[in-house]
C-alpha positions in Angstrom: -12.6 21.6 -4.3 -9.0 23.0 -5.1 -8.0 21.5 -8.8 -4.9 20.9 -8.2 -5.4 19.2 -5.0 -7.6 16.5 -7.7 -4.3 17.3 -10.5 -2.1 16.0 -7.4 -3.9 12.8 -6.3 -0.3 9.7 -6.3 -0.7 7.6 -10.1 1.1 4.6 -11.1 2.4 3.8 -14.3 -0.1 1.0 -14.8 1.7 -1.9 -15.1 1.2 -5.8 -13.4 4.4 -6.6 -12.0 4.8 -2.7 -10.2 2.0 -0.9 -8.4 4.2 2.2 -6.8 2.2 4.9 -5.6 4.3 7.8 -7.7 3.6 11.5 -5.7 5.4 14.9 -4.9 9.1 15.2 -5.7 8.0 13.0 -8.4 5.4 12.9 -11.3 4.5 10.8 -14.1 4.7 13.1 -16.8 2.4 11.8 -18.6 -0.1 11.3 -16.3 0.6 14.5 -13.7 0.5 18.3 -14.2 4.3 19.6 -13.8 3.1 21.2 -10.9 3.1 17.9 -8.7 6.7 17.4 -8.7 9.4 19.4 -8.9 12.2 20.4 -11.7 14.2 17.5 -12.8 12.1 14.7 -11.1 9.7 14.1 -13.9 9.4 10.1 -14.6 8.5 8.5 -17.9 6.8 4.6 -18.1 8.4 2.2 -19.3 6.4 -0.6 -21.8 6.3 -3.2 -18.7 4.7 -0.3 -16.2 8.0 0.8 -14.4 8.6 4.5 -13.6 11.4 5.9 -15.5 14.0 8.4 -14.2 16.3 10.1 -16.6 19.0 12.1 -14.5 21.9 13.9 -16.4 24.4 10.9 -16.6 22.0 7.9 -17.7 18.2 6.5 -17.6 17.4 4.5 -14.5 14.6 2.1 -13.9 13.0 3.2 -10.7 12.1 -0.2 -8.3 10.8 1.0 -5.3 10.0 4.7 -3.9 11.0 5.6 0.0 9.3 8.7 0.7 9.9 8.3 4.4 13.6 8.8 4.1 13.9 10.6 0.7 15.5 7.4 -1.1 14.7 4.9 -4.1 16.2 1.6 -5.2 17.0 2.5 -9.2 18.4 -0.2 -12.0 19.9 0.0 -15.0 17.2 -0.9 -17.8 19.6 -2.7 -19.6 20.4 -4.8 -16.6 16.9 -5.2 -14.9 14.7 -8.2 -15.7 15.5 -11.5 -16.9 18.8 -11.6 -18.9 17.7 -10.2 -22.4 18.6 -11.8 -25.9 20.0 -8.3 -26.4 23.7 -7.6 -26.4 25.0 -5.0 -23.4 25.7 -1.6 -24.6 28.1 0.2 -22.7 27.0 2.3 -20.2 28.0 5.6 -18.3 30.0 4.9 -15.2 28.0 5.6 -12.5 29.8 8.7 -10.5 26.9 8.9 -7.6 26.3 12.4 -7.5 24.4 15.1 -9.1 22.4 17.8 -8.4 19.3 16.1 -6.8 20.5 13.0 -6.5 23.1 11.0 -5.0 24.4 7.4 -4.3 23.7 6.0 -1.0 27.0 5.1 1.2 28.0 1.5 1.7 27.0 0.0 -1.1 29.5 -2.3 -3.6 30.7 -0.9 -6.7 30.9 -3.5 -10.1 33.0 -3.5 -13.1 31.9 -4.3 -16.2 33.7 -5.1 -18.9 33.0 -5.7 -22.4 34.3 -7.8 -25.4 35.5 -10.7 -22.7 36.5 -14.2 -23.9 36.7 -17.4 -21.7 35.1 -16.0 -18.9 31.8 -17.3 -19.2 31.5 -18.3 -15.6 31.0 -14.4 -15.0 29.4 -13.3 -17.9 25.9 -11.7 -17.7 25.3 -11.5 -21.1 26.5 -10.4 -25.0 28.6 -7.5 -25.4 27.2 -4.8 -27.9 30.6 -3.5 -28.8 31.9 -7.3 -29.8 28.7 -9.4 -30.4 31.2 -12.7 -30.1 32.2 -12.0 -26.9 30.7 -11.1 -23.5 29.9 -8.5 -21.0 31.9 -9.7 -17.5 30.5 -8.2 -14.0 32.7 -8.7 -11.3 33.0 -7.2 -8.1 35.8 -4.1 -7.3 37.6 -6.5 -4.6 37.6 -9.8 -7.1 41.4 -9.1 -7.3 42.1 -12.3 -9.4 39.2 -12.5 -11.6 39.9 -8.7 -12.1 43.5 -9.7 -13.5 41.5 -12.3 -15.7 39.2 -9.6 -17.4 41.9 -7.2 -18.0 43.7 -10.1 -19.9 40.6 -11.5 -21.6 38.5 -8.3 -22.5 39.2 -5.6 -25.3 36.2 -3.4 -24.9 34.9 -0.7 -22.6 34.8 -0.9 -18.6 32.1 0.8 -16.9 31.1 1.6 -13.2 28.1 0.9 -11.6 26.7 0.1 -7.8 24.9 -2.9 -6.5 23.1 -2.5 -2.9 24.6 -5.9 -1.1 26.4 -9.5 -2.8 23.9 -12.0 -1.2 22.4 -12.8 -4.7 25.8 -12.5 -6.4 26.6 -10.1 -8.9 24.0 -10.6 -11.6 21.2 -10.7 -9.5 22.5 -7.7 -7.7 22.4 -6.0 -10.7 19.0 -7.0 -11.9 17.6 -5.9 -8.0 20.0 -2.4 -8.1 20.9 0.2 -5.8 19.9 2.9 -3.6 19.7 6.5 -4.4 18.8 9.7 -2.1 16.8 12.4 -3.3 17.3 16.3 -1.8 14.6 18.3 -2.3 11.8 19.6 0.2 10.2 17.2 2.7 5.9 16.4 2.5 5.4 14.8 5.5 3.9 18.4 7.1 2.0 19.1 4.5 0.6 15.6 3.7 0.1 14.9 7.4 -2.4 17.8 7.5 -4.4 15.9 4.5 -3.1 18.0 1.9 -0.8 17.2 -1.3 2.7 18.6 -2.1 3.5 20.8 -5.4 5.8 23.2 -6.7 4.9 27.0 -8.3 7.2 27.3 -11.0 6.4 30.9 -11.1 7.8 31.8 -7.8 9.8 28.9 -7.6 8.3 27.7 -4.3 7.0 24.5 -2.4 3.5 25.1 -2.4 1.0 22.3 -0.5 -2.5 21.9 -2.2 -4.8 21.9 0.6 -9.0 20.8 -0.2 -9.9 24.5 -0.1 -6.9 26.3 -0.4 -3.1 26.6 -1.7 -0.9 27.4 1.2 2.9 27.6 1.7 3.4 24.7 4.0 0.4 22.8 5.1 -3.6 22.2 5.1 -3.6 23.0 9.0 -6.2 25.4 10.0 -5.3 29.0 9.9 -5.6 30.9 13.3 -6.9 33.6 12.0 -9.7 31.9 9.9 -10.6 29.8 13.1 -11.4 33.1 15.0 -13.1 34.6 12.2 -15.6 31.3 12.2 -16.0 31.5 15.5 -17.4 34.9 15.6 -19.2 34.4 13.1 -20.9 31.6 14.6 -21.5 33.2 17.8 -23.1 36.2 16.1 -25.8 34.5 13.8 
């Protein structure tokens, strides 16, 4: 048996509320050999059992994993979950692109805004930078509650996405967004029963076959099948 075909087998991170199968662009990097995943799409736990992506702008908790179209619904920790007794810290605006990873299209961008007074209706909870007042999310196209926050708020406004407004805004936030993911597609190569990895060394997709390593799939080799078959015929 190929050991990294075993190394490669999908983990989770554990926990009782999420049970997502984590497997090649990703690994849990404390759980999967590097070789699983590629560069840059290493994922941490969290203490509640939630994969953890850390991209260049900010840390994201990961929801849910679409392999079949390349995309994940990601939150911002500090957002997700019931509505903490800990005060917001700011957080990076959320530009939608880098090098792996992008924002998907058509989704609603939210302001937040920090250090707010007498806007309680839209407050989602305390604001780190001003403890006595609030953190306000409001949608990009709430043009009057906008005029509002820039009256009533003195801290920093950040940027972020929600994927719909059926739930309104907080809930939004606590569900998240979609991301898409660019990197080499498994389906070949786990469709021929084999798992996806990456050689650092050569800097190649390599897929872990039972047997063998091979450069796209687990599909018998032409040449191997005619060399068994001779062989069979002879003895």
């Amino acid at each position: 048996m190929n050991p990294k075909f075993e190394a490669c087998e999908p983990k989770t991170c554990g926990g009782t509320t999420n049970h997502q199968n984590v497997s090649f662009p990703f690994y849990i990097i404390s759980k999967q050999n590097s070789y699983c995943g590629l560069p840059n799409f290493g994922l941490t736990c969290s203490h509640d059992g939630f994969p953890i992506l850390n991209t260049s702008e900010t840390l994201y908790t990961v929801q849910n994993i679409f392999y079949n179209n390349q995309s994940l619904r990601v939150s911002i920790p500090g957002l997700s979950g019931p509505r903490s007794t800990e005060c917001i810290a700011p957080l990076r605006n959320i530009s939608g692109h880098s090098k792996r990873f992008s924002v998907a299209s058509k989704q609603k961008q939210v302001l937040l805004f920090y250090g707010c007074k007498n806007m309680q209706e839209h407050s989602i909870g305390c604001s780190a930078e001003n403890r006595t007042g609030s953190v306000v999310a409001l949608y990009w196209d709430d043009v009057e509650n906008l005029k509002l926050a820039k009256k009533n708020c003195r801290g920093t406004v950040s940027v972020t996405r929600v994927e719909d407004e059926k739930r309104g805004v907080e809930e939004e936030l606590r569900r998240g967004f979609l991301m898409n993911w660019t990197a080499k597609n498994c389906s070949e190569c786990s469709n021929s029963g084999g798992r996806c990895g990456f050689d650092q060394d050569h800097y190649a997709f390599r897929c872990y076959c039972r047997d063998r390593i091979d450069s796209e799939n687990c599909y018998p080799q032409p040449g191997l099948s005619i060399l068994l078959s001779r062989i069979i015929v002879n003895y």
